[in-house]
C-alpha positions as CSV (number, residue, x, y, z in Angstrom):
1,X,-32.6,14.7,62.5
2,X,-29.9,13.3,60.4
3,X,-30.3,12.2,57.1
4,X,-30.7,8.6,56.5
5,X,-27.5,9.0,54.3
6,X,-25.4,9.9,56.8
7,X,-26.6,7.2,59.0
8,X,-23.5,5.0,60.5
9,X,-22.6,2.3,58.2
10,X,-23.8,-1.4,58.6
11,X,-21.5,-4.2,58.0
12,X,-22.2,-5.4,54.5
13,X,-18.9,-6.2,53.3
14,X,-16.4,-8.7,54.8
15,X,-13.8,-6.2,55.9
16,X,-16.7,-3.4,57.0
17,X,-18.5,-6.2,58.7
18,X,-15.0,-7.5,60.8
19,X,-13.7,-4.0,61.5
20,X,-16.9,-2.3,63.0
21,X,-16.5,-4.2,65.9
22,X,-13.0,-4.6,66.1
23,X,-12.6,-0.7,66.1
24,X,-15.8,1.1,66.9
25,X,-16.1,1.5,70.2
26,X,-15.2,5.0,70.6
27,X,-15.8,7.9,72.5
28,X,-13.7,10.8,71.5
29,X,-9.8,10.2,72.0
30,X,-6.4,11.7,71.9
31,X,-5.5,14.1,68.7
32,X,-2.6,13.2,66.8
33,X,0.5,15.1,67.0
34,X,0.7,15.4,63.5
35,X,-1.7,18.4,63.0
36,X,1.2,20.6,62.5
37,X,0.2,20.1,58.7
38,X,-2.9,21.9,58.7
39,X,-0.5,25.0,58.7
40,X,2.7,23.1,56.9
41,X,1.3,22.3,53.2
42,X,3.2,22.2,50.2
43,X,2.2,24.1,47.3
44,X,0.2,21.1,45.0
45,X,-0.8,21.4,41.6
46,X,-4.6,22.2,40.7
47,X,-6.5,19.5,39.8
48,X,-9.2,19.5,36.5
49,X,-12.8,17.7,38.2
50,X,-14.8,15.7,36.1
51,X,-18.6,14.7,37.4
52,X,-19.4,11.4,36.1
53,X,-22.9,11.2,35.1
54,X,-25.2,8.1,36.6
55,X,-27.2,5.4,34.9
56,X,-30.5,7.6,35.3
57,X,-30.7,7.8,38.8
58,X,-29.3,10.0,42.0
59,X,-26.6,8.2,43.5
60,X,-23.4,7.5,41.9
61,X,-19.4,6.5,43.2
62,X,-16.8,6.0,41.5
63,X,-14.6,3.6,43.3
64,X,-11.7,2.1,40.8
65,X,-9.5,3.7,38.5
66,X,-6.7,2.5,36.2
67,X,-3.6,4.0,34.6
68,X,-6.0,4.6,31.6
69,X,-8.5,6.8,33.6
70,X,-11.1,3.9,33.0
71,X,-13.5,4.0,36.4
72,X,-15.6,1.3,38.1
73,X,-18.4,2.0,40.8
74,X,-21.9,1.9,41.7
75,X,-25.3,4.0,40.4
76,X,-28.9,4.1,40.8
77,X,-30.8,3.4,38.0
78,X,-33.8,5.9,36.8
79,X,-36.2,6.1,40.0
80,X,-33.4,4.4,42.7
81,X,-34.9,1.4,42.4
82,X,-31.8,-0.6,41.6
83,X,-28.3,0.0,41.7
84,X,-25.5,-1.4,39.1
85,X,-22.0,-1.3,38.7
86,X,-21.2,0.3,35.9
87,X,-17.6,1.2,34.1
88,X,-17.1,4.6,32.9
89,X,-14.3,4.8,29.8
90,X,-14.0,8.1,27.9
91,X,-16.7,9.8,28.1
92,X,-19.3,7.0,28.5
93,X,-20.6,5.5,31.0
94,X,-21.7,1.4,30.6
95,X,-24.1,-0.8,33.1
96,X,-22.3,-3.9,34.1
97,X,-26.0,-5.6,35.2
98,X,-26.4,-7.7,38.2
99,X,-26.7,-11.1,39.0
100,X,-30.4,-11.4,39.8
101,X,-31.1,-8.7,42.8
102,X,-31.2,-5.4,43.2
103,X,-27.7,-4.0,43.6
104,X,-24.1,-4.9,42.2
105,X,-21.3,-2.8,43.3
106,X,-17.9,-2.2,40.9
107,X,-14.6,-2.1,43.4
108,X,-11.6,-2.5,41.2
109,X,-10.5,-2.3,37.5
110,X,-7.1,-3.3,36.1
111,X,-5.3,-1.9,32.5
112,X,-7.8,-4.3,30.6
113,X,-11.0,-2.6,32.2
114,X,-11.7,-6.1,33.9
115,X,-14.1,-5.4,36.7
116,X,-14.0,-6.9,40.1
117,X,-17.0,-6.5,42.7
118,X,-20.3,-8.0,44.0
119,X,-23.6,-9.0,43.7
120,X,-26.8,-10.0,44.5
121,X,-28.9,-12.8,43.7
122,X,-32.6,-13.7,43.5
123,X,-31.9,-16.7,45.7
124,X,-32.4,-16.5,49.7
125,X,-29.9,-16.7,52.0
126,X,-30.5,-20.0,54.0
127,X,-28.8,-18.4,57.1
128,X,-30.6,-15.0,56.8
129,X,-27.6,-13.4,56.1
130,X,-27.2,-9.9,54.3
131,X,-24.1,-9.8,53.1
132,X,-24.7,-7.1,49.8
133,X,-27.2,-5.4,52.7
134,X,-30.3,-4.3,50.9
135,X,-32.4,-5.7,53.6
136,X,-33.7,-8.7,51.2
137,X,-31.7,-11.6,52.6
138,X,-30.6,-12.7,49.4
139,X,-27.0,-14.3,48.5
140,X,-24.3,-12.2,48.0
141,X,-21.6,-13.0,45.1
142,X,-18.6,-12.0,44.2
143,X,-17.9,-11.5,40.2
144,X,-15.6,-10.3,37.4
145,X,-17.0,-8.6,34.6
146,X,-14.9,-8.8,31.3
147,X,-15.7,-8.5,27.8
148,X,-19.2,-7.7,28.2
149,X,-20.4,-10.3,30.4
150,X,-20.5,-10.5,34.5
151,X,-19.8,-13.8,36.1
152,X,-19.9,-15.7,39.1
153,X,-16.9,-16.4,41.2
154,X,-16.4,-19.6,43.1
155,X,-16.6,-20.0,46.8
156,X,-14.6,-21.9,49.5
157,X,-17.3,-23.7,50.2
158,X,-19.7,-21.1,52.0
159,X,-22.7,-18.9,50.2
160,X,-21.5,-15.7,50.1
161,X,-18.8,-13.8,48.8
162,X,-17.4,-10.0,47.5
163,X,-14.1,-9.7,45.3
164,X,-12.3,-6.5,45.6
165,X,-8.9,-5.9,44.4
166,X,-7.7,-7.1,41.2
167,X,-4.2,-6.6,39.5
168,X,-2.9,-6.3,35.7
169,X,-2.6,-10.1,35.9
170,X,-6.7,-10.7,36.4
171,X,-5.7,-11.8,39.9
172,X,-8.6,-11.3,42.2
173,X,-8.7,-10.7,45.7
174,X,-12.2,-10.6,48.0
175,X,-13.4,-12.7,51.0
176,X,-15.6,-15.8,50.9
177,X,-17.3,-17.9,53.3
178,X,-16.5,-21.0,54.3
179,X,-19.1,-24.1,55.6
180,X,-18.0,-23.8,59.1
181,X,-20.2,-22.1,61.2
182,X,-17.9,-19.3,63.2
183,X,-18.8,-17.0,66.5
184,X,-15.9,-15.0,65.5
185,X,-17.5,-13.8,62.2
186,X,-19.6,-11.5,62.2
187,X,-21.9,-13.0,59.9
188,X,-23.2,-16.9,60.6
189,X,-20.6,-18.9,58.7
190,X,-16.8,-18.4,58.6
191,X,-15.4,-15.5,56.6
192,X,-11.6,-16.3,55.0
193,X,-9.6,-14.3,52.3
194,X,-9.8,-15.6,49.1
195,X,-7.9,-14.8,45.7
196,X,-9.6,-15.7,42.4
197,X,-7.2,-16.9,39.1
198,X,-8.2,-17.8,35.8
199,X,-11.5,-18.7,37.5
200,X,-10.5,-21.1,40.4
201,X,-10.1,-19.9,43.8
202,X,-7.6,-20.5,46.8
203,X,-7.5,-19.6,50.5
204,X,-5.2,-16.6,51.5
205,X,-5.0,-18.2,55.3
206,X,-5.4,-16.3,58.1
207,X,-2.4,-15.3,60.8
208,X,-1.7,-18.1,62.8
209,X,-4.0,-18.5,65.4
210,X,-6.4,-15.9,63.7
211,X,-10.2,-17.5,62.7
212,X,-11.5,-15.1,59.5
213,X,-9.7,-13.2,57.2
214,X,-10.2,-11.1,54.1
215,X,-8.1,-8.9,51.4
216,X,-8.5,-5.8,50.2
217,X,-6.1,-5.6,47.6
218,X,-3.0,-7.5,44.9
219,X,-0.6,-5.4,43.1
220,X,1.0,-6.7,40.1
221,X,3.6,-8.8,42.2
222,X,0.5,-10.9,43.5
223,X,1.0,-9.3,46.7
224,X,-1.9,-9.2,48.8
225,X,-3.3,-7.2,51.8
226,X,-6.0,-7.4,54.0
227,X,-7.0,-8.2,57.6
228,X,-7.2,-10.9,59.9
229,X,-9.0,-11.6,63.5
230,X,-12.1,-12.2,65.5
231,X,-14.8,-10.3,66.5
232,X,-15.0,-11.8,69.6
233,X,-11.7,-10.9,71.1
234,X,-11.8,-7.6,69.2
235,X,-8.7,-8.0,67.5
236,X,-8.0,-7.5,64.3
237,X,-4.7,-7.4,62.3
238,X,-3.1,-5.9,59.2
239,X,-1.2,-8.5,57.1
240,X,0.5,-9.1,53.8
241,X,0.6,-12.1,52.0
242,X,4.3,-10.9,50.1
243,X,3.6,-14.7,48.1
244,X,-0.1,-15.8,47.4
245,X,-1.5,-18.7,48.9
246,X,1.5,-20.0,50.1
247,X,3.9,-17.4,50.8
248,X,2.8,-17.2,54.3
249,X,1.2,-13.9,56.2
250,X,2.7,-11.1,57.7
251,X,1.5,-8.9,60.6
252,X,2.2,-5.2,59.6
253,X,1.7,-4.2,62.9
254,X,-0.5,-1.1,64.5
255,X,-0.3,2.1,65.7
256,X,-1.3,1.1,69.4
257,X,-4.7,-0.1,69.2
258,X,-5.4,-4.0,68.8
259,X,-8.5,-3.5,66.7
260,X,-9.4,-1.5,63.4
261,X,-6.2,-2.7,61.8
262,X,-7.0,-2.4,58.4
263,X,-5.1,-2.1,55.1
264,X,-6.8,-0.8,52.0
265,X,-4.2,-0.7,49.4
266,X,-0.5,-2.1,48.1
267,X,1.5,-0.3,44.9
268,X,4.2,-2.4,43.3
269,X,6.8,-1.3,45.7
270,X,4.6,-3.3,48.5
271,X,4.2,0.0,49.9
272,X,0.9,-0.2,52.3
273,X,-1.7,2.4,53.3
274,X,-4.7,2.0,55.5
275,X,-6.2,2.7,59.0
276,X,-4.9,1.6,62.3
277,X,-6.4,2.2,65.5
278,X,-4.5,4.6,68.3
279,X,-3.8,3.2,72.2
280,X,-6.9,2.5,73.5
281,X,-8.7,1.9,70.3
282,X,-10.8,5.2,70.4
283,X,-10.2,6.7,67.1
284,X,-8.2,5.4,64.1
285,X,-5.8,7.2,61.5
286,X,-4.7,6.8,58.1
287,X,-1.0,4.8,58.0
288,X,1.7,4.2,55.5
289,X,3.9,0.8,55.9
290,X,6.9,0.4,54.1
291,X,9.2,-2.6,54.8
292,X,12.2,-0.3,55.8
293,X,10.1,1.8,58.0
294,X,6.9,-0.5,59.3
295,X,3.9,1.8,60.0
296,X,3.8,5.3,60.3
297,X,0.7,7.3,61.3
298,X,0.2,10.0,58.8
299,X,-2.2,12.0,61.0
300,X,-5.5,14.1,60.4
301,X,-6.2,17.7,59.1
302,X,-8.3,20.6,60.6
303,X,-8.1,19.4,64.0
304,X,-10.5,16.4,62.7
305,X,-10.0,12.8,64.7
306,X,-10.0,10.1,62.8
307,X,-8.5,9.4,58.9
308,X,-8.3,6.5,56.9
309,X,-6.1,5.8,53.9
310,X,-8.0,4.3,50.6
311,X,-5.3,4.3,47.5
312,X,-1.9,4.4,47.3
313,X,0.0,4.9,43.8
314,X,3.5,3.6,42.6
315,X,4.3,7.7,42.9
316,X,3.7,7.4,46.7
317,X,0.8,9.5,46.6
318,X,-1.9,9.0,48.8
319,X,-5.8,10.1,49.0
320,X,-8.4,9.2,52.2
321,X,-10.5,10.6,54.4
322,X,-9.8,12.8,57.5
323,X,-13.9,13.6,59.4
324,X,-14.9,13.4,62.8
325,X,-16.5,11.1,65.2
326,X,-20.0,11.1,63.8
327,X,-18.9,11.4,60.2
328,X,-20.7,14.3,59.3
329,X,-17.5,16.3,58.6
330,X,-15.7,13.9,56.0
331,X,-13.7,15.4,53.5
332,X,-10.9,14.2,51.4
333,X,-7.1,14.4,51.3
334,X,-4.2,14.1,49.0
335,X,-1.3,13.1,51.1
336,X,2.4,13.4,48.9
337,X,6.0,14.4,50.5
338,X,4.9,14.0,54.4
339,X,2.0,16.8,53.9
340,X,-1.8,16.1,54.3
341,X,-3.7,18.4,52.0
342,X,-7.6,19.0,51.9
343,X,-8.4,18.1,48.3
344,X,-11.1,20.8,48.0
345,X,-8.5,23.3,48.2
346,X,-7.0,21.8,45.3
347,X,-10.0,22.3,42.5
348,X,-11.2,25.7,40.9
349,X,-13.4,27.8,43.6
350,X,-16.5,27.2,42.7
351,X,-16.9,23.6,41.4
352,X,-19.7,22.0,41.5
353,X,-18.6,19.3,43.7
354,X,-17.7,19.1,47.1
355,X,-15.1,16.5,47.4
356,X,-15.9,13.5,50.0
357,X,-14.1,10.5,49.6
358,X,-11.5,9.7,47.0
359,X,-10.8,6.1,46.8
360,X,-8.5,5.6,43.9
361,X,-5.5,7.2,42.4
362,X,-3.3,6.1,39.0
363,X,0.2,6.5,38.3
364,X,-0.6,9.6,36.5
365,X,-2.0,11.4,39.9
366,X,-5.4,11.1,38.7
367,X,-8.0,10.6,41.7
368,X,-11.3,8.7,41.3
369,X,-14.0,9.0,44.7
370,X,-17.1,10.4,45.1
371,X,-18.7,13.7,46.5
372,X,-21.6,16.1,47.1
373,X,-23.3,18.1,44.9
374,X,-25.2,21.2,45.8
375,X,-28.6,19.8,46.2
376,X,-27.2,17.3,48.4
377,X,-26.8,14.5,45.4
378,X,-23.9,12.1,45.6
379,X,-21.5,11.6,42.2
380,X,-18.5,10.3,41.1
381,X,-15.8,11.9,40.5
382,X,-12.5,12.0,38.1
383,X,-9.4,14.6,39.1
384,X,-6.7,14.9,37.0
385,X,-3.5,16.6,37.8
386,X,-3.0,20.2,35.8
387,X,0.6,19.5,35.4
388,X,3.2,19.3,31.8
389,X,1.3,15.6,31.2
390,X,-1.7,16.8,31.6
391,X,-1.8,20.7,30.3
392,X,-4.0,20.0,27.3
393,X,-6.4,18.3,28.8
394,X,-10.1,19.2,29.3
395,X,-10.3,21.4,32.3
396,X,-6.4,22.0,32.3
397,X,-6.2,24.3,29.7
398,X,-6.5,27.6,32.1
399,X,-4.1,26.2,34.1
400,X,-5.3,26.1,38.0
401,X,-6.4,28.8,40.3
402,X,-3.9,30.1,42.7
403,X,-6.7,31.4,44.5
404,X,-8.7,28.0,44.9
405,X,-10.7,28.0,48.4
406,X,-12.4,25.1,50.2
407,X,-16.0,23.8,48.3
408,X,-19.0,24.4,50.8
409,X,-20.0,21.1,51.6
410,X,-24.0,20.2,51.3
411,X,-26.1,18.3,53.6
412,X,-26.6,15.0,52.1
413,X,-29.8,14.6,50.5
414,X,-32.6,12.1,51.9
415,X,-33.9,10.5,48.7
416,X,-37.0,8.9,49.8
417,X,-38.8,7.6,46.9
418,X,-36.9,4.8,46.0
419,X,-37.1,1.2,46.7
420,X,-33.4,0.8,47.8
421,X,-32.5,1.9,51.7
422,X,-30.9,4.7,51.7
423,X,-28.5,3.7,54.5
424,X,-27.9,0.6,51.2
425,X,-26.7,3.7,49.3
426,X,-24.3,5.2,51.5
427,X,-22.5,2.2,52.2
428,X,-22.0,0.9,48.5
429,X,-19.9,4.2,48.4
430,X,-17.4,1.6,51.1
431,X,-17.5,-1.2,49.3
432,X,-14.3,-2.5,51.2
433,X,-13.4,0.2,53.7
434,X,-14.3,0.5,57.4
435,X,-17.4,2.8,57.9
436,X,-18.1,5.1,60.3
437,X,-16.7,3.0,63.2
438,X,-16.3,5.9,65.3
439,X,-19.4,7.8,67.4
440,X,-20.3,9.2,70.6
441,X,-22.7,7.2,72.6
442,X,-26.7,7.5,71.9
């Protein structure tokens, strides 16, 4: 039997919750052509790992990263009871709280360690919704934390909400509900991107003809992506808003598929990375966008199906996810210079993490994500490049292996005497991404 942490994802973010069924409905599909790489790969610096510790409990991720190395993300407190986001800064690691429930979530953080994110509240949904989705049916909110103290962002008019990219600016990007009940939203109200300034909020609208929307991320320009659709049709559609609120939206266009179109990143050259489904929407890869080239499909590794794309930095460089169908191969990637490369082969033999899912990466090549330790025990972790910048520091200081072979990668492990779901745990780790969309039929 599987473990309960490996159990497919739920939808309990907007963009999670709008992709599943635009771009799950897979039975195993085509292979990309671009495997050649498994046998093509450049010869990358090593890489330093740092484990990031937890706020006393067994589950950590570490989701955003700045230029810095200052982390947000998500831990269980002592017994798994709760789960905060926290931000981890030199060494230390600080609880952000929560805003009444059981579990708050840390996506983003910009050059002044403002936190973007969701939260739970003691108060009931009055739809039964579960946005945040610990199972309790209470509200979901989105929130900055800055200077000590996490508040409440404003809706468009709905009752829930999740923020998840912000920029050097404090420009905040999320999705919110609106009062309009919607049968294209997955959830029971209407679901439209929103963008957060100096504590108002706006509407990033939809493509024309589109019902729900939400964004992923702003770089400094105010540049926004996300996606846009209905679940009904099962379409949905990567877009850029190149001008805020009313700059108008873009369609970045797919790599063949009409669903699972979903952008996860911009750098300040408005360079794009993501997922994108393949013709006949049965698996999805990782893409890059530029506005000279539109979207190229940057492939898988190991003969795996399906990728997805999570950070992109002003450097170009690129980490995801290439895994199978089910999920239960997932292992990470650093893609620079047209080559894929398994991150594990990038970090001493023998760490003590194996590397899952990096989510984040700085203009200094450092990587933020989350993996496996041996028992099975998820963790954050923070990479940093072994290169002239970075000789001195901790870990670097041997220089890298030459010899560095793939980590072995655990089982996850089925924590069962906590109050949170474990399937609650796995997901916070996807705060914004799509989750497993892609299994073989029960």
């Amino acid at each position: 039997m599987k473990s309960k942490f490996r159990m497919l994802l739920a939808a309990i973010t907007f963009s999670a919750a709008l992709t599943l069924l635009f771009a799950a409905l897979a039975l195993p599909g085509r292979l990309a052509a671009l495997d050649k790489q498994d046998n093509n790969q450049l010869k990358h610096v090593r890489y330093a790992l740092k484990v990031l510790g937890t706020l006393g409990g067994t589950f950590g991720s570490a989701n955003g990263l700045n230029n810095r190395a200052s982390v947000s993300g998500v831990s269980t407190i002592a017994g798994d009871t709760a789960a905060d986001a926290f931000l981890w800064q030199k060494g230390a690691i600080a609880d952000l709280g929560r805003l009444g429930g059981l579990v708050s979530v840390g996506v983003a953080v910009n050059g002044s360690s403002e936190v973007s994110g969701y939260s739970e509240t003691s108060a009931p949904d009055p739809n039964g919704e579960d946005v945040c989705g610990n199972g309790d049916f209470l509200i979901c909110l989105p929130f900055v934390w800055q200077k000590g103290l996490m508040t409440a962002l404003p809706l468009l008019g709905g009752n829930n909400g999740q923020a998840f990219g912000v920029n050097s600016q404090g420009q905040i990007v999320g999705g919110a509900e609106t009062p309009t009940p919607d049968t294209c939203s997955l959830f029971f109200l209407q679901v439209e991107a929103a963008i957060w300034e100096k504590g108002q909020v706006q509407e990033l609208p939809p493509f024309p003809g589109d019902p729900d929307a939400f964004a992923n991320a702003i770089n400094d320009k105010g540049q926004a992506v996300g996606a846009s659709g209905c679940v009904a049709t099962n379409i949905i559609r990567a877009v850029l808003w190149p001008k805020g609120p009313n700059g108008g939206v873009i369609d970045l266009g797919n790599l063949g598929g009409t669903g699972g179109n979903v952008p996860s990143d911009i750098n300040n050259q408005g360079q794009v990375v993501g997922q994108s489904d393949l013709p006949s929407d049965t698996t999805h890869h990782a893409f890059l966008w530029t506005k000279e080239d539109g979207m190229q499909d940057l492939g898988t590794l190991n003969g795996q199906p399906v990728s997805l794309a999570f950070g992109i930095n002003n450097k170009g460089q690129i980490v995801g996810i290439f895994e199978d169908f089910a999920g239960d191969n997932t292992t990470g990637f650093l893609w620079q210079d047209g080559v894929m490369t398994d991150l594990n082969t990038l970090i001493p033999p023998g760490s003590p993490l194996f590397l899952k899912e990096p989510i984040g990466i700085n203009d200094r090549g450092q990587i933020s994500g989350f993996g496996l330790l041996s028992n099975g025990e998820q963790r954050g972790f923070l990479l940093t490049p072994c290169d002239e910048d970075n000789a001195n520091d901790e870990g670097c200081e041997e220089g890298g292996s030459e010899d560095a072979v793939p980590q072995t990668n655990p089982a996850p492990r089925d924590v069962s005497n906590g109050t949170l779901p474990q399937s609650l745990m796995r997901r916070m780790s996807r705060y914004h991404f799509p989750g497993r969309t892609f299994s073989p039929k029960d």
